[in-house]
PDB file with SEQRES, HELIX, SHEET and CRYST1 records, atoms N, CA, C and O in Angstrom:
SEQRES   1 A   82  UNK UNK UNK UNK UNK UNK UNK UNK UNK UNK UNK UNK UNK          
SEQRES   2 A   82  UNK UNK UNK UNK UNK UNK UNK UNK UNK UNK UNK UNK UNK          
SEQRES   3 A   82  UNK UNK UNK UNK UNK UNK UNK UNK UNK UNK UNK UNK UNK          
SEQRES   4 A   82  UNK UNK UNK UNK UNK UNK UNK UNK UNK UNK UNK UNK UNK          
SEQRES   5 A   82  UNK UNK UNK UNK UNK UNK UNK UNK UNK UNK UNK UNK UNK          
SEQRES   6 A   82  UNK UNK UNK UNK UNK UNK UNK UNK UNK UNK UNK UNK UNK          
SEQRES   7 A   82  UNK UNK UNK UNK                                              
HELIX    1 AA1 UNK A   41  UNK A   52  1                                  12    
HELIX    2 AA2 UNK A   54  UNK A   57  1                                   4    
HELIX    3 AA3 UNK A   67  UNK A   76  1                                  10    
SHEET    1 AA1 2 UNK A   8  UNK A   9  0                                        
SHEET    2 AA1 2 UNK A  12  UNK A  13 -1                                        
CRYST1    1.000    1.000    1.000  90.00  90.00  90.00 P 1           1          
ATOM      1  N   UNK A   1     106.071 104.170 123.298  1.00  0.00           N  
ATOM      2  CA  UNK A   1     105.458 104.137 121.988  1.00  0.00           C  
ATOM      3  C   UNK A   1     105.376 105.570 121.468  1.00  0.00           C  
ATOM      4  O   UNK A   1     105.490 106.532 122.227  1.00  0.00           O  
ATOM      5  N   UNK A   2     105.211 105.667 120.384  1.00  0.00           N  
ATOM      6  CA  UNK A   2     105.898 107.053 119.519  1.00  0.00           C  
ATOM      7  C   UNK A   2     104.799 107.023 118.317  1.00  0.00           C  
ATOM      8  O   UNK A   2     104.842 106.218 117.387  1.00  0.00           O  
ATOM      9  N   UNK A   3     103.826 108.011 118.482  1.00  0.00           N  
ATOM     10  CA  UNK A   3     102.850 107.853 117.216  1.00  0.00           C  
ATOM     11  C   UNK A   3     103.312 109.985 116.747  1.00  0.00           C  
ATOM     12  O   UNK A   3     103.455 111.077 117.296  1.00  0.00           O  
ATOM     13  N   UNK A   4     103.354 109.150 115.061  1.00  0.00           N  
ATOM     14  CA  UNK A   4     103.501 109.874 114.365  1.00  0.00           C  
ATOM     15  C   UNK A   4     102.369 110.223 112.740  1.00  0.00           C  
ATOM     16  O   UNK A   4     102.153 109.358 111.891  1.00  0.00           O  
ATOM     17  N   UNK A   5     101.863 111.535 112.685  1.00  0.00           N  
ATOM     18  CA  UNK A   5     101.017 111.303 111.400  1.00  0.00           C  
ATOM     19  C   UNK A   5     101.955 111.437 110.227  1.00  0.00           C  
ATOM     20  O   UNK A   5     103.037 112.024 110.227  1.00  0.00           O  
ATOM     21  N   UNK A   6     101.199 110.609 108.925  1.00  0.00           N  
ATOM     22  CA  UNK A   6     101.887 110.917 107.654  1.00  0.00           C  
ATOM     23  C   UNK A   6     100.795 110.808 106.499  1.00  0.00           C  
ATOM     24  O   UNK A   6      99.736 111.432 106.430  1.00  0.00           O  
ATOM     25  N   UNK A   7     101.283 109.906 105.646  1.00  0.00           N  
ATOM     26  CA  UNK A   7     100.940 109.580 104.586  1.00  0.00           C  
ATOM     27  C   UNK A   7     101.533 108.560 103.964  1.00  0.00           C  
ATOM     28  O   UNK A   7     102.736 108.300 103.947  1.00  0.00           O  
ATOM     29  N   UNK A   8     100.224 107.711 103.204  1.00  0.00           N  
ATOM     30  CA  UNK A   8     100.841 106.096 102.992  1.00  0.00           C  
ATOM     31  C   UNK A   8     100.715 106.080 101.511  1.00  0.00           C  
ATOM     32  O   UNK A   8      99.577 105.965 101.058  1.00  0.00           O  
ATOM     33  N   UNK A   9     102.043 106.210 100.426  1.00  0.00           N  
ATOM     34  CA  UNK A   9     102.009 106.483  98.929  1.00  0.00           C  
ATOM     35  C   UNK A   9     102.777 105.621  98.364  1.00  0.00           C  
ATOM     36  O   UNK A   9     103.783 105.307  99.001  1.00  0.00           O  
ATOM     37  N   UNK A  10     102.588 105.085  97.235  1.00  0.00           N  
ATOM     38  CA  UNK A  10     102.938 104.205  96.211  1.00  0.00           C  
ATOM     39  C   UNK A  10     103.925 103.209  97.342  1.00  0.00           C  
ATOM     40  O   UNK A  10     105.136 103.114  97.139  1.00  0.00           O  
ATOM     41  N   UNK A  11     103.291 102.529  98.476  1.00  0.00           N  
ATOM     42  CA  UNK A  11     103.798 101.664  99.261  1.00  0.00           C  
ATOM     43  C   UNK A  11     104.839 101.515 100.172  1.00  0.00           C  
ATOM     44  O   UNK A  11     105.483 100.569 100.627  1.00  0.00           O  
ATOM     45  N   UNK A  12     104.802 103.408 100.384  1.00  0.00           N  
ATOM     46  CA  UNK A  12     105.680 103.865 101.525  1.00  0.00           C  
ATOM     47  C   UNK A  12     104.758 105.071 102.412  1.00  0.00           C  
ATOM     48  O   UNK A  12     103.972 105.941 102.038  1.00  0.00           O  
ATOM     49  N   UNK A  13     105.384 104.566 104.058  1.00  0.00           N  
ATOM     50  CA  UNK A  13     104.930 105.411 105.111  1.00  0.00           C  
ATOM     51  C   UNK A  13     105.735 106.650 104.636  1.00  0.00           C  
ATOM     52  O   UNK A  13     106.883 106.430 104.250  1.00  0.00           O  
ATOM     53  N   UNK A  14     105.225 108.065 104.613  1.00  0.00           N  
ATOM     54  CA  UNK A  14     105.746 108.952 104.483  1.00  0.00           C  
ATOM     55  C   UNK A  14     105.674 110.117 105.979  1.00  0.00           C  
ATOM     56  O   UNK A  14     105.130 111.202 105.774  1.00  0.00           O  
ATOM     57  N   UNK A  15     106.117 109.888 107.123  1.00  0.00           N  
ATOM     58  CA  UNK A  15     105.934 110.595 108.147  1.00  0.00           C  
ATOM     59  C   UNK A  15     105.754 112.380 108.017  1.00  0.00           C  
ATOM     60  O   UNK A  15     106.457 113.101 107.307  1.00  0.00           O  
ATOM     61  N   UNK A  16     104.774 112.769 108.786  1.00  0.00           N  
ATOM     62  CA  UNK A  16     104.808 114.339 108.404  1.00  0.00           C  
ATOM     63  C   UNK A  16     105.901 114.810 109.457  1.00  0.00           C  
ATOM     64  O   UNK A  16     106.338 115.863 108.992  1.00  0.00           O  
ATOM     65  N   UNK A  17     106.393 114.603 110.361  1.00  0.00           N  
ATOM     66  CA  UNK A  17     107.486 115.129 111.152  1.00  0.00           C  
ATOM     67  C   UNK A  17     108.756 113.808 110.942  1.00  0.00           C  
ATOM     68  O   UNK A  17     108.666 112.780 110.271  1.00  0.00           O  
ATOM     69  N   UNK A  18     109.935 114.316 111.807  1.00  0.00           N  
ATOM     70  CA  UNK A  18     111.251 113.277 112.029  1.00  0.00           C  
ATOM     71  C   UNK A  18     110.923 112.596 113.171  1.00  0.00           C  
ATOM     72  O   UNK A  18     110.159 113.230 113.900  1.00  0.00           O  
ATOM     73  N   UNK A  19     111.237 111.552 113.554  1.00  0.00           N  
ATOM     74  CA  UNK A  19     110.966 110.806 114.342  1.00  0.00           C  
ATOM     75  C   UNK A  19     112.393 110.142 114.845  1.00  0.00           C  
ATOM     76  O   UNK A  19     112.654 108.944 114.736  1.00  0.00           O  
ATOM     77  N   UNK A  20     113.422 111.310 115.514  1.00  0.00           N  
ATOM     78  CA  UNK A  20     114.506 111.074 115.587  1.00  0.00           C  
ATOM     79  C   UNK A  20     115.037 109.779 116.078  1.00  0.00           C  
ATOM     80  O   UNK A  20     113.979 109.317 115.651  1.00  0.00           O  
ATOM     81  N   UNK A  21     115.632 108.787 116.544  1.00  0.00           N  
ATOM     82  CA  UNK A  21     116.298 107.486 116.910  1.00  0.00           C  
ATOM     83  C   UNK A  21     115.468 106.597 116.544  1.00  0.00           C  
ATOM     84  O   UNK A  21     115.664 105.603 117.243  1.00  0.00           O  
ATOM     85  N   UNK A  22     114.475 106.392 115.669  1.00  0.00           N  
ATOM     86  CA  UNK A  22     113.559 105.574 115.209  1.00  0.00           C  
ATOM     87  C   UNK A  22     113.735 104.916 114.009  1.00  0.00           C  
ATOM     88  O   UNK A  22     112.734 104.345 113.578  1.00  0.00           O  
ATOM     89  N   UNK A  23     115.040 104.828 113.171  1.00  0.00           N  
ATOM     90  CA  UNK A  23     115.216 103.514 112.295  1.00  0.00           C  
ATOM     91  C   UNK A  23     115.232 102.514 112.893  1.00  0.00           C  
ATOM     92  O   UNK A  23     115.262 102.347 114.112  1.00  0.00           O  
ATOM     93  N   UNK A  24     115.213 101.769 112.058  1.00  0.00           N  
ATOM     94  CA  UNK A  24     115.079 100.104 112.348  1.00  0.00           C  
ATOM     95  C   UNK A  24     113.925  99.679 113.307  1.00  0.00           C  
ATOM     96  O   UNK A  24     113.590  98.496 113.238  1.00  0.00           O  
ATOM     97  N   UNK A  25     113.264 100.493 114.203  1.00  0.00           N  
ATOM     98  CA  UNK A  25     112.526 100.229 115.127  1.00  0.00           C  
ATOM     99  C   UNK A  25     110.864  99.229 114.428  1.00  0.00           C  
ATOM    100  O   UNK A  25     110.549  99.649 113.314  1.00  0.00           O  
ATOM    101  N   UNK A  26     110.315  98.560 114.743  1.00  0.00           N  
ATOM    102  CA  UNK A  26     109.300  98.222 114.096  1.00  0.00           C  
ATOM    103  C   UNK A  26     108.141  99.416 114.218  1.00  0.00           C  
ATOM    104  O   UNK A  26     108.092 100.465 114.860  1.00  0.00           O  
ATOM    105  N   UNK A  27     107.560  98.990 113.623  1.00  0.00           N  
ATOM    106  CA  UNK A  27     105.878  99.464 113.374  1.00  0.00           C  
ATOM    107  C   UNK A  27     104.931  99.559 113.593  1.00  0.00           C  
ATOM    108  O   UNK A  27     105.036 100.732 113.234  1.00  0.00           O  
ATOM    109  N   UNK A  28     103.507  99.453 113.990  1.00  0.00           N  
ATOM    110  CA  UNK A  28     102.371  99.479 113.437  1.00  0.00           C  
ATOM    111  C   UNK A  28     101.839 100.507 112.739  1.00  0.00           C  
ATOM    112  O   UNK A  28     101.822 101.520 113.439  1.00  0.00           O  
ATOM    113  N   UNK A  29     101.232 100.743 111.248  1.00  0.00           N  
ATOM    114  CA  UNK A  29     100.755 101.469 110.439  1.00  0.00           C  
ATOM    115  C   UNK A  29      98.726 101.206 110.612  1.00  0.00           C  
ATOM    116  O   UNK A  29      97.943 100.342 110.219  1.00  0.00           O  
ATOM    117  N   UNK A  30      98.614 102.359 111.325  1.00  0.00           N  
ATOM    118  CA  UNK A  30      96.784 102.384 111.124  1.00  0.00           C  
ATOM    119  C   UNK A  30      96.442 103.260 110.288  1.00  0.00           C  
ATOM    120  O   UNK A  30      96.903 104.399 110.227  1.00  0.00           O  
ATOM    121  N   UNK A  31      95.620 102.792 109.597  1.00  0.00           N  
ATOM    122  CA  UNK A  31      95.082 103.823 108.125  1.00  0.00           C  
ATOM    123  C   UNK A  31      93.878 104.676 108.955  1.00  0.00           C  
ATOM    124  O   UNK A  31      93.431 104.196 109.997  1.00  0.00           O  
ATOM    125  N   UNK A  32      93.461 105.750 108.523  1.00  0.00           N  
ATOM    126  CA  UNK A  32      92.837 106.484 109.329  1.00  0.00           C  
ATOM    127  C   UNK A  32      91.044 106.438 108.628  1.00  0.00           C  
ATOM    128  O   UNK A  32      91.038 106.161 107.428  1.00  0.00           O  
ATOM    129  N   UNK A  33      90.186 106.582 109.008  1.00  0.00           N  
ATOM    130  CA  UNK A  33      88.731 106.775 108.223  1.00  0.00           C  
ATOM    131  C   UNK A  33      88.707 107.842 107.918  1.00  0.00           C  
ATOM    132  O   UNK A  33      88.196 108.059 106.819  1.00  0.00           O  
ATOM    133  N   UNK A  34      89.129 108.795 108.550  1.00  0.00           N  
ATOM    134  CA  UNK A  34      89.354 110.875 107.899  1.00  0.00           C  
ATOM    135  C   UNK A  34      90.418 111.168 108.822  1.00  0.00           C  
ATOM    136  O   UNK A  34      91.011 110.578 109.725  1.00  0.00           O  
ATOM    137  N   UNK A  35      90.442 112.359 108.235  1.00  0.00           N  
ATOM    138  CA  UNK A  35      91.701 113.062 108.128  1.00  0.00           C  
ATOM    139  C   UNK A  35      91.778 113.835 109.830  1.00  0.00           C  
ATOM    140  O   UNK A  35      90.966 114.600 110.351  1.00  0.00           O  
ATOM    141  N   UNK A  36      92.645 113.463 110.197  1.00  0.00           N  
ATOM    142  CA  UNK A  36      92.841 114.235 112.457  1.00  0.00           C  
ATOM    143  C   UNK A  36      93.210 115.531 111.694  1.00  0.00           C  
ATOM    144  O   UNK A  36      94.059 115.933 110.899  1.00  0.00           O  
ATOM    145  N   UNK A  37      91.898 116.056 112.495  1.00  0.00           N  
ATOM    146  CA  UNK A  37      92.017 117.695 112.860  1.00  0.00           C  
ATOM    147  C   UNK A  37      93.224 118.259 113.450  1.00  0.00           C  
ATOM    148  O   UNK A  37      93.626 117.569 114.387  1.00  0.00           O  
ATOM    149  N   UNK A  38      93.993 119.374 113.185  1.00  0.00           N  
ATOM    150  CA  UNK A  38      95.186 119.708 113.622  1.00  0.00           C  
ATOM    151  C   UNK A  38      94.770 120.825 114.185  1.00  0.00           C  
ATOM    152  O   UNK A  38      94.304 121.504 113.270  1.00  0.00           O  
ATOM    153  N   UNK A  39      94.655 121.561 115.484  1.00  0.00           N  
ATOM    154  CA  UNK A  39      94.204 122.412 115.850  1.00  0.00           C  
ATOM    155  C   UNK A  39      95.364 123.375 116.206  1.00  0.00           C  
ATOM    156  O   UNK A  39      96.515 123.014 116.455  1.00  0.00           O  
ATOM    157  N   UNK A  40      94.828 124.861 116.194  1.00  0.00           N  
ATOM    158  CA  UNK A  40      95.882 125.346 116.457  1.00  0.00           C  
ATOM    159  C   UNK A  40      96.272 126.014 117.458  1.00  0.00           C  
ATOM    160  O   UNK A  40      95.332 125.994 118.253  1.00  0.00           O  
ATOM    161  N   UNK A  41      97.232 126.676 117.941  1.00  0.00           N  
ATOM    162  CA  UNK A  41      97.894 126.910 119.313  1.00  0.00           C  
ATOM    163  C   UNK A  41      96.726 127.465 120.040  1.00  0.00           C  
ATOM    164  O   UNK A  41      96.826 127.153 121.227  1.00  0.00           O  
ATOM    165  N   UNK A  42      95.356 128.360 119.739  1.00  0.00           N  
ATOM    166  CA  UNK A  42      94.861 129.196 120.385  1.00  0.00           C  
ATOM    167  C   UNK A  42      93.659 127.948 120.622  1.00  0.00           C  
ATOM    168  O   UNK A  42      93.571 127.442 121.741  1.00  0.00           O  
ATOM    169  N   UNK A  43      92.934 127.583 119.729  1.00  0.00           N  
ATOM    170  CA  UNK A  43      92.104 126.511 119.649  1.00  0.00           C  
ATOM    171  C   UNK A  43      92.636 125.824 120.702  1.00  0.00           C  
ATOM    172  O   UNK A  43      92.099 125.850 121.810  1.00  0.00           O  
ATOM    173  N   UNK A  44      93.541 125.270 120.496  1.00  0.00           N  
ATOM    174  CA  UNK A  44      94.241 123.600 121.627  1.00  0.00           C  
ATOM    175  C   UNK A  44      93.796 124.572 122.761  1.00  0.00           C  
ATOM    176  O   UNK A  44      92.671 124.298 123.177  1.00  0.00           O  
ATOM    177  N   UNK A  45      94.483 125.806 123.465  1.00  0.00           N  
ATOM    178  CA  UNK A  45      94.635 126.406 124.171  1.00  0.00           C  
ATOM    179  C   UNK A  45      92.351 125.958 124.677  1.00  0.00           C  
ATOM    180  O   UNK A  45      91.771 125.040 125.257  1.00  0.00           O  
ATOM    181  N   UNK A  46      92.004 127.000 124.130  1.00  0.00           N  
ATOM    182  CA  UNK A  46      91.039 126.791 124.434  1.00  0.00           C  
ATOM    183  C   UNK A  46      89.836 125.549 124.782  1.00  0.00           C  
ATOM    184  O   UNK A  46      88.797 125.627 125.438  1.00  0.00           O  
ATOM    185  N   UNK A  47      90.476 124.361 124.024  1.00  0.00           N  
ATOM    186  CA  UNK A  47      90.283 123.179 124.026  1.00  0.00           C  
ATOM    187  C   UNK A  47      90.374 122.600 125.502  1.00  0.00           C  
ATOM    188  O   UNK A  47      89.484 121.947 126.048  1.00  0.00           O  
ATOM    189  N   UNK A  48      91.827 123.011 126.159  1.00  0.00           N  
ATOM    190  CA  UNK A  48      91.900 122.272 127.206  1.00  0.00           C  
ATOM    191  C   UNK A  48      91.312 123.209 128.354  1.00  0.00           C  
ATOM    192  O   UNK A  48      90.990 122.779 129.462  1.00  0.00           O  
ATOM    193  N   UNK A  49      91.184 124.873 127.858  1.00  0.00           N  
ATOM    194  CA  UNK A  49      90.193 125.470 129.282  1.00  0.00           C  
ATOM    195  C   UNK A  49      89.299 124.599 129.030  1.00  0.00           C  
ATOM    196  O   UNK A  49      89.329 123.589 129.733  1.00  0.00           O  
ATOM    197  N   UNK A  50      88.426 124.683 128.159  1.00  0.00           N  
ATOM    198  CA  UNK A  50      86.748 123.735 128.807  1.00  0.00           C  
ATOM    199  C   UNK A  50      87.187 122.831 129.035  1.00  0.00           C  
ATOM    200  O   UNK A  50      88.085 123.632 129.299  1.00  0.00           O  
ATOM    201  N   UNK A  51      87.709 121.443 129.329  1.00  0.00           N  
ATOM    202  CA  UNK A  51      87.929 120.360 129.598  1.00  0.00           C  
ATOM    203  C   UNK A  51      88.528 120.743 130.917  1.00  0.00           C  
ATOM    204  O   UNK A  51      87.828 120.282 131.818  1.00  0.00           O  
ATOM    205  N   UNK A  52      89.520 121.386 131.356  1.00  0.00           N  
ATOM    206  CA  UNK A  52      89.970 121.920 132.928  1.00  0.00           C  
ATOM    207  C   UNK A  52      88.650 122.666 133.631  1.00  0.00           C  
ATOM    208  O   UNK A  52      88.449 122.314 134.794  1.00  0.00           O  
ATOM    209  N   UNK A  53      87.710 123.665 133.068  1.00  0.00           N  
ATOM    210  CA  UNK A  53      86.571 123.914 133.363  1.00  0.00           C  
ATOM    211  C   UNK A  53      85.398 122.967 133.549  1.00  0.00           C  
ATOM    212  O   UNK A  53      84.526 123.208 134.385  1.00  0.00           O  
ATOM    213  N   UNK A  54      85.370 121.687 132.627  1.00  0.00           N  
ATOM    214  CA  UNK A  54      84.204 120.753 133.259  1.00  0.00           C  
ATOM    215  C   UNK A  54      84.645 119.706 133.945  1.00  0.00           C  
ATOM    216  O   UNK A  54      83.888 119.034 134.646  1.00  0.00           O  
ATOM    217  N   UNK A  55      86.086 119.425 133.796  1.00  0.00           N  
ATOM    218  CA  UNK A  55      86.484 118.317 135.404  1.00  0.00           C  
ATOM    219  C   UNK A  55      86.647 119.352 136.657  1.00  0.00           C  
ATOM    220  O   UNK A  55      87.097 118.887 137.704  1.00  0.00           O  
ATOM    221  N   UNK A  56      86.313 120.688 136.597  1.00  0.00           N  
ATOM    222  CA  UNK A  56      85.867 121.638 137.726  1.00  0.00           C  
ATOM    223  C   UNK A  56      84.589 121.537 138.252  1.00  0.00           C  
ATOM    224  O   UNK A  56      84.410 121.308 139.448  1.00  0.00           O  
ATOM    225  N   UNK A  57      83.486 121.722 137.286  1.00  0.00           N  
ATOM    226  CA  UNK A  57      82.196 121.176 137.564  1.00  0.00           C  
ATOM    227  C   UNK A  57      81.384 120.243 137.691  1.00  0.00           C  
ATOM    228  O   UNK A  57      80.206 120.202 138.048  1.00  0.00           O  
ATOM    229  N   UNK A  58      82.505 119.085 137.195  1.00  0.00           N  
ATOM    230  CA  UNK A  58      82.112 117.744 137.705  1.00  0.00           C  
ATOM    231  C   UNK A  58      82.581 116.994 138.958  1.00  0.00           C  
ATOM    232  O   UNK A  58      82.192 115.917 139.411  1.00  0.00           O  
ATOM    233  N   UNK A  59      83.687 118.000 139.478  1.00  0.00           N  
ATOM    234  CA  UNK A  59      84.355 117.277 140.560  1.00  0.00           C  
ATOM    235  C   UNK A  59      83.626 117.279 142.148  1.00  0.00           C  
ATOM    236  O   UNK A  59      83.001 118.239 142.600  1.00  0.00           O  
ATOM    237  N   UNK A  60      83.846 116.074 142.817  1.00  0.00           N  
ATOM    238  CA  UNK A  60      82.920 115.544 143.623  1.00  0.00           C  
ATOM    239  C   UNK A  60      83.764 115.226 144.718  1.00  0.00           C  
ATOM    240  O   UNK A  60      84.382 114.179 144.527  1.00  0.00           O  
ATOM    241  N   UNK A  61      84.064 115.943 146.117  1.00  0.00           N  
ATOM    242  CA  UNK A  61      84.771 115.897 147.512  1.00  0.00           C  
ATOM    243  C   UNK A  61      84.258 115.015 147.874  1.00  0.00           C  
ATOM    244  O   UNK A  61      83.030 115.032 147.958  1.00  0.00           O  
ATOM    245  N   UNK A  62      85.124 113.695 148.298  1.00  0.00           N  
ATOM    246  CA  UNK A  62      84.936 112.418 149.079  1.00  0.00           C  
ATOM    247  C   UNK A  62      85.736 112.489 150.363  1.00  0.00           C  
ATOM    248  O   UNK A  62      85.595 111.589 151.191  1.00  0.00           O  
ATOM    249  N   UNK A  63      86.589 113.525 150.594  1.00  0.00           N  
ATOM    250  CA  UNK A  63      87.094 113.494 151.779  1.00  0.00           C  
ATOM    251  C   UNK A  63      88.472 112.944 151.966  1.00  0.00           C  
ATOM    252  O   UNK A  63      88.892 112.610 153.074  1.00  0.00           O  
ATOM    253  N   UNK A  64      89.449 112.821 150.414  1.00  0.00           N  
ATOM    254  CA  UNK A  64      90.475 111.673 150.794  1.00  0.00           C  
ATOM    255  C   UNK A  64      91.355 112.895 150.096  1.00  0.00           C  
ATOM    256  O   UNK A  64      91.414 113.202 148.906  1.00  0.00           O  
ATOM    257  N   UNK A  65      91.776 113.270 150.823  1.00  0.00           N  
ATOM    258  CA  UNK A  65      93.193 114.319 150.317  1.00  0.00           C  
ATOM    259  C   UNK A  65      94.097 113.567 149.645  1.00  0.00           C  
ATOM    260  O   UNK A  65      94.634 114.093 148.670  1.00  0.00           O  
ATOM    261  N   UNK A  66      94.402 112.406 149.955  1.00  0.00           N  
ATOM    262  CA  UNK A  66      95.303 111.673 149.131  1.00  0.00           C  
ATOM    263  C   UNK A  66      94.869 110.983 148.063  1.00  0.00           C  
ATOM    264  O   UNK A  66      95.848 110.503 147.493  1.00  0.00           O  
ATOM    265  N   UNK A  67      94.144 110.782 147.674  1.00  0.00           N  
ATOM    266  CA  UNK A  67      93.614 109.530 146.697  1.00  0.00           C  
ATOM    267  C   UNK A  67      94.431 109.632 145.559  1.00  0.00           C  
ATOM    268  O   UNK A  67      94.174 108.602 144.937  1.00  0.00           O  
ATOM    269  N   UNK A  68      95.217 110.234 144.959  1.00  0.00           N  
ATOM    270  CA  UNK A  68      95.946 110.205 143.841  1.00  0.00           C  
ATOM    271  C   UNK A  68      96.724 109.434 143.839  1.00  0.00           C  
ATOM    272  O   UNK A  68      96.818 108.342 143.279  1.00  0.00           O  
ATOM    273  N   UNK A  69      97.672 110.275 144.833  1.00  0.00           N  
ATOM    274  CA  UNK A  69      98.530 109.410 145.724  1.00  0.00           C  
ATOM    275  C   UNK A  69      98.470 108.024 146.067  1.00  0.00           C  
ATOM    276  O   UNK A  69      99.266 107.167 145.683  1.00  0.00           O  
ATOM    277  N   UNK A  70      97.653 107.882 146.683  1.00  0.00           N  
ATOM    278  CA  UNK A  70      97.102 106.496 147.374  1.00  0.00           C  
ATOM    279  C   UNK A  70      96.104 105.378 146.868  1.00  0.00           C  
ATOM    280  O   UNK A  70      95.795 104.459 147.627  1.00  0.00           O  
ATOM    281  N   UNK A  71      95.605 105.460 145.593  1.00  0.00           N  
ATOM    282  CA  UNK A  71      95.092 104.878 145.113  1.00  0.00           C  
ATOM    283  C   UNK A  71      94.941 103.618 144.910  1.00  0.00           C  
ATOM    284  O   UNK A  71      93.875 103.227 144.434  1.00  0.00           O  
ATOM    285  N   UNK A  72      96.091 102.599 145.263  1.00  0.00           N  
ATOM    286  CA  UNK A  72      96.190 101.746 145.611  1.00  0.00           C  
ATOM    287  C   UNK A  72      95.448 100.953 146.596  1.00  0.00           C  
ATOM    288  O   UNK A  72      94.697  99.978 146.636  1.00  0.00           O  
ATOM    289  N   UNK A  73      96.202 102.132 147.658  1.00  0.00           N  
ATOM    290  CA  UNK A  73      95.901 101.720 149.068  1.00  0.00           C  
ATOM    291  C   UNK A  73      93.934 102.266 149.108  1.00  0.00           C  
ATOM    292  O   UNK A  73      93.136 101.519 149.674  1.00  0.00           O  
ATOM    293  N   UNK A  74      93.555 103.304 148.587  1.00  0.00           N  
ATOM    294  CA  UNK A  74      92.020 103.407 149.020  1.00  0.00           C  
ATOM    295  C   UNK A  74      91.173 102.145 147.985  1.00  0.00           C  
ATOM    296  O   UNK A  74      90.428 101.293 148.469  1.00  0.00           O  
ATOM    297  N   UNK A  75      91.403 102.236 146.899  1.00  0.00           N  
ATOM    298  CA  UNK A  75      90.733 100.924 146.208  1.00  0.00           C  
ATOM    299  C   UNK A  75      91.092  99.778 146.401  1.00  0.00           C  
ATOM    300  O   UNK A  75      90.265  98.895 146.176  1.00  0.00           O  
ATOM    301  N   UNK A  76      92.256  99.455 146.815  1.00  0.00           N  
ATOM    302  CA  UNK A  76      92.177  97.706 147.128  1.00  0.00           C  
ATOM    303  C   UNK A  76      92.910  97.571 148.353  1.00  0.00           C  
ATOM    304  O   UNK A  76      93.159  96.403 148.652  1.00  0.00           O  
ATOM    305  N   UNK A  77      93.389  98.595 149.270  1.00  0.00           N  
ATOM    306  CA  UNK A  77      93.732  98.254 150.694  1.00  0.00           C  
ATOM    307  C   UNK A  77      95.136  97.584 150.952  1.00  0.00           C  
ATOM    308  O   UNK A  77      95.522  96.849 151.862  1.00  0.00           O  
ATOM    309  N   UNK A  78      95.798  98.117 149.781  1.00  0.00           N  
ATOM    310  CA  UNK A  78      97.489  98.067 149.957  1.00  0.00           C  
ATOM    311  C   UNK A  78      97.859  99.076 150.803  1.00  0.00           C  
ATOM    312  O   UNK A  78      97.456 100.234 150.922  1.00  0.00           O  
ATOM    313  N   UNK A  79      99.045  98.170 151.609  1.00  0.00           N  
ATOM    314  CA  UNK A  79      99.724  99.610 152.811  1.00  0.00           C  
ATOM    315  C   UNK A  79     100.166 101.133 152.035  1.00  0.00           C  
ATOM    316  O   UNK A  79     100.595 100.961 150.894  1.00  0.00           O  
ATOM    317  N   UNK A  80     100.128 102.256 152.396  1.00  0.00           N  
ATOM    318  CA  UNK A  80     100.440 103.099 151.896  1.00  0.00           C  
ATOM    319  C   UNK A  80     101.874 103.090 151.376  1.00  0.00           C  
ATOM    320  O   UNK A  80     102.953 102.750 151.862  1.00  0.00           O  
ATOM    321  N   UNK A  81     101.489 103.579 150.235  1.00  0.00           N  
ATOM    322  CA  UNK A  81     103.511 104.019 149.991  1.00  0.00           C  
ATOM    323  C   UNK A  81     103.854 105.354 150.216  1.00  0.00           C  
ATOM    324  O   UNK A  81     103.186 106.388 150.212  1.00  0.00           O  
ATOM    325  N   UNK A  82     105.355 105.049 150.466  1.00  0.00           N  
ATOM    326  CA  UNK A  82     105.947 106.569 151.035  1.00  0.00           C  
ATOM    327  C   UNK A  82     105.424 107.413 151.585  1.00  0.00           C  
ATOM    328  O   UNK A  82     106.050 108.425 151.900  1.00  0.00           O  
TER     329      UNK A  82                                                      
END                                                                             
């Protein structure tokens, strides 16, 4: 799935970028309640330190080196893969 912002005028989607191999493809059009903040390279940047900084201070050692990995297998007790 491929979401793109635009603008919806005299009864056409007007995309703000190209959305290369995407004729003919269908649709869904969601109208927005306000306008998505576009942040910019330094902002984003900084955006995702605090968010990498508070899944730092929220993170909680259970002892399973693998669990990413294995997630399967620790929540519902499927044999390990690979």
């Amino acid at each position: 799935m491929l979401s793109v912002k635009g603008l919806f005028q005299d009864g056409v989607a007007r995309p703000n970028e190209h959305a290369s191999g995407s004729d003919g493809r269908p649709v869904i059009i969601t109208f927005l309640d306000e306008e998505v903040v576009s942040l910019s390279p330094s902002e984003r940047d900084r955006a995702w330190d605090t968010l990498a900084q508070l899944v730092e201070e929220c993170a909680v050692e259970i002892g399973v080196a693998d669990l990413a990995q294995q997630h399967d297998h620790h929540l519902y007790g499927k044999p390990k893969r690979g």
